[in-house]
C-alpha positions, -999 to 999 in steps of 0.1 A, spaced: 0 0 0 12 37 -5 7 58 21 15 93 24 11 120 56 17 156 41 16 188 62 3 222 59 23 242 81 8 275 81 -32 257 91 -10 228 105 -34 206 87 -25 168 83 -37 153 43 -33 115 37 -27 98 3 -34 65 -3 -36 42 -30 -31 3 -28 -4 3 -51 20 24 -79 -3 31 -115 -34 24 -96 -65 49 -84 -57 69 -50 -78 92 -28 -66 123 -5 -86 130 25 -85 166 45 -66 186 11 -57 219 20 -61 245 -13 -24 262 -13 -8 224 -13 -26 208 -42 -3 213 -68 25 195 -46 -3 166 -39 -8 166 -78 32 163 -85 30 135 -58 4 120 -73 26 122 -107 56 112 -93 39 77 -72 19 72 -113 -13 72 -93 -46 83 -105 -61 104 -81 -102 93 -85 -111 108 -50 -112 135 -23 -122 137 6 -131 160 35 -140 149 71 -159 178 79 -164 214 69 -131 231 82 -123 268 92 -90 273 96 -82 265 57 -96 266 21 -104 229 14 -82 217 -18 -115 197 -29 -125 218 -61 -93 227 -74 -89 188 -72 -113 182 -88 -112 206 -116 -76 192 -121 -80 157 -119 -118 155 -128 -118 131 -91 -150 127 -74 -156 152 -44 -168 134 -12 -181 144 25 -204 130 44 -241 131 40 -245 161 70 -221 186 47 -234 219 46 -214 225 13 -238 234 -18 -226 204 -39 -199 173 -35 -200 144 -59 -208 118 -34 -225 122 4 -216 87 23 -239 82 55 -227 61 87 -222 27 81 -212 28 43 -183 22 28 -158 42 4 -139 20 -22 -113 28 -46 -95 0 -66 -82 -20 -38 -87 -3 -6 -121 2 14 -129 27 40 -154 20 61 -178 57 69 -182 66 109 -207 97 120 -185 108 145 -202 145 153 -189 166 180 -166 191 171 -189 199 142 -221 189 131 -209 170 101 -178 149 116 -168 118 101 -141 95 106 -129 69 81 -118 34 93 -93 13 76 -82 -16 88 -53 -9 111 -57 27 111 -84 49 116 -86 90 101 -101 109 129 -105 150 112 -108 170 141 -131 146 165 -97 127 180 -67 144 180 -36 137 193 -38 141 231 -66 160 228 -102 163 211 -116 187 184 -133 223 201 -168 220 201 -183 258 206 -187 263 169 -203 253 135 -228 232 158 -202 215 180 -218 195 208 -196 183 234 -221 155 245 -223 144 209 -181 148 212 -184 123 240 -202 101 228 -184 97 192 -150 98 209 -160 76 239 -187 50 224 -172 47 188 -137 55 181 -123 44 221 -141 9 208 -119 2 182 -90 -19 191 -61 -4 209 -34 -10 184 -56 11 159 -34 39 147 -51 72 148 -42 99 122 -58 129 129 -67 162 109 -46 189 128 -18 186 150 0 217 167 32 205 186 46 184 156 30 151 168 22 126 134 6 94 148 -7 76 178 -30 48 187 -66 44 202 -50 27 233 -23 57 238 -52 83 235 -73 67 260 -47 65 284 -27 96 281 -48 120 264 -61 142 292 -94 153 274 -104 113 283 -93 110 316 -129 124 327 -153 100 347 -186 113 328 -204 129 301 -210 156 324 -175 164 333 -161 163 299 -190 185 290 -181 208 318 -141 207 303 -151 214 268 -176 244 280 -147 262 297 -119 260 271 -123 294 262 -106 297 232 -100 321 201 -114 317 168 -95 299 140 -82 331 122 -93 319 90 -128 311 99 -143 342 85 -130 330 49 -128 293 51 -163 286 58 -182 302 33 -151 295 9 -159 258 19 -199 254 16 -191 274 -21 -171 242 -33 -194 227 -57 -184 232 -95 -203 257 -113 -230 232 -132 -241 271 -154 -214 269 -176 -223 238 -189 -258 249 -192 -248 280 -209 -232 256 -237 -266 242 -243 -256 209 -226 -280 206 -196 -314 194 -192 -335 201 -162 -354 168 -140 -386 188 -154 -377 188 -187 -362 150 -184 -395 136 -168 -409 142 -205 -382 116 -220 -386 88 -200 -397 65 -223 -382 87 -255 -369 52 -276 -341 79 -290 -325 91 -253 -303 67 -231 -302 76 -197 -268 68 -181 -262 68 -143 -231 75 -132 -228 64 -98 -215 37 -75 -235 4 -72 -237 12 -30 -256 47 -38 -278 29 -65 -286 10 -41 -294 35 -12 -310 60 -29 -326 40 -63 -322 45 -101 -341 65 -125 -361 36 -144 -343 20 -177 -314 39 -167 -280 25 -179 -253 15 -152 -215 30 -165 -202 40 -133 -181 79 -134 -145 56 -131 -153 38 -167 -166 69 -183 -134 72 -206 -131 40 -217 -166 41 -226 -168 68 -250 -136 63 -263 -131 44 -298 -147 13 -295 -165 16 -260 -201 11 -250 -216 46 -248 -199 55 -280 -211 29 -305 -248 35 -287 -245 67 -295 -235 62 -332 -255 30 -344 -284 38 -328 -285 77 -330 -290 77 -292 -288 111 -272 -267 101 -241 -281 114 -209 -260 115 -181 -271 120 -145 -257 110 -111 -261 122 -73 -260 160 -74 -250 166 -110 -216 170 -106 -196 140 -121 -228 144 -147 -218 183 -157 -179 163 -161 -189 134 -181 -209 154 -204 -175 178 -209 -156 147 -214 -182 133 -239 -184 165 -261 -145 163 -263 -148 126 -273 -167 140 -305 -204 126 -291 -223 160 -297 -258 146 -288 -241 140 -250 -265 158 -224 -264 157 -184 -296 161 -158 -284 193 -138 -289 184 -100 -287 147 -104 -312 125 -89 -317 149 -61 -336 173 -84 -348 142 -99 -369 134 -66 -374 169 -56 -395 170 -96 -413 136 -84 -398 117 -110 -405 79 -108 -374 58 -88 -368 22 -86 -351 7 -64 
């Protein structure tokens, strides 16, 4: 496996690269803005494919790195489904899982020091943003923090793992890199309360300043969806209203874009086509599936996914490939539903 802790000095912010081996897909969780063009040379240098990105929460002490990812790499954008942020490719919910080509994450709902915490499990190691930190425990007095919801994500979920788990946190401000679950719940002395009261009592009283970014980071941060208008002003989008009249149309394929585990959660638009976003090049390249559909049958491709996003990208990547009759359902099956178009499951 590669795996690869980078720093931020200036937010002190801790990003992680992983792949499960050299020339295959990787993901980045936590990127920080001013670094992506050293992740991207990494991610050259290691002959990686960077297909995802991931924040654990909405931060405010730095610029996420998630759109200018994306818009470089065309990688999916994912949070959690409690994000606040106006669009991300993919919103995972507690209990799911986040795959790339060898490796799988499993999704925790660890809320807290924000509203919209998550940690990411992986076998031996567990990524902690901002809810467990290295001898201490995320601030909880802003952006909904909760210090009882803190307690019980840190206490009753991540303390539960096993002891040797490696915990790699988000931030960390005295040059620490790594610890473990066991080290954290013996030396960390945010846990060495005896209740949910007391540790309540502790986080209440910590008294501390505002990150000094805050005031830009977190409206930067909600405004990290890619700008789906552009793609409508070339004539390339299709609302869910006007889509609901092509259901049926023997001349339009619908193609859904997304993973078989959010198919699955959230349903398919009926007769839709499965090419999942990863396969999308060799697809409508010379020879693939969406391409000869679309020249022996005179199809119009429709693409569509969770928010629009990897939609408003494939249909870019399909009018580049030459297939002029590509077309993408702006706002995904979210607008979809919100239009009371008809889902299967």
């Amino acid at each position: 496996m590669i795996f690869r802790q980078l720093f931020d000095q200036t937010s002190s912010t801790y990003s992680y690269l992983l792949a499960s081996r050299r020339g295959g897909e990787a993901l980045i969780i936590d990127p920080v803005l001013e670094k992506v063009d050293r992740y991207l040379q990494l991610v050259k240098e290691l002959d990686l494919k960077l297909v995802k990105a991931i924040d654990t929460h909405m931060h405010a002490d730095h610029i996420t790195g998630l759109g200018a990812l994306r818009d470089k790499t065309h990688c999916i954008t994912v949070m959690g489904e409690r994000t606040k942020a106006d669009v991300v490719s993919m919103r995972l919910a507690d209990g799911e899982k986040l795959t790339i080509e060898g490796l799988v994450l499993d999704v925790a709902y660890t809320p807290g020091h924000t509203d919209d915490s998550y940690s990411f499990i992986m076998g031996d190691r567990v990524f902690t943003g901002d809810t467990l930190l290295i001898r201490g425990t995320g601030r909880t007095d802003f952006q909904n923090g909760d210090p009882r919801a803190a307690y019980d994500s840190i206490f009753n979920r991540l303390l539960k793992l096993p002891d040797s788990t490696l915990v790699y946190p988000a931030h960390d401000y005295k040059g620490e890199t790594v610890s473990t679950i066991g080290e954290e719940r013996t030396y960390n002395p945010r846990l060495q309360v005896k209740s949910i009261d007391e540790y309540v009592e502790l986080m209440n009283n910590l008294k501390l300043p505002n990150p000094k970014m805050m005031d830009v980071a977190v409206p930067a941060n909600m405004h990290v969806g890619m700008h789906q208008e552009e793609i409508a002003r070339r004539g390339w989008a299709l609302s869910a209203q006007q889509m609901l009249a092509l259901i049926g149309e023997p001349q339009t394929a619908l193609i859904d874009l997304r993973e078989t585990s959010e198919r699955e959660r959230h349903g398919v638009i009926p007769g839709s086509l499965h090419v999942p976003y990863q396969t999308l090049q060799e697809n409508i390249g010379a020879g693939g599936m969406l391409r000869e559909l679309a020249r022996s049958s005179s199809k119009q491709l429709v693409f569509y996914c969770a928010f629009g996003e990897r939609s408003a990208m494939a249909v870019q990547a399909a009018q580049d490939a030459g297939l002029s009759s590509a077309r993408h359902m702006a706002g995904g099956i979210d607008a979809w539903k919100k239009a009371s178009g008809p889902v299967a499951s």
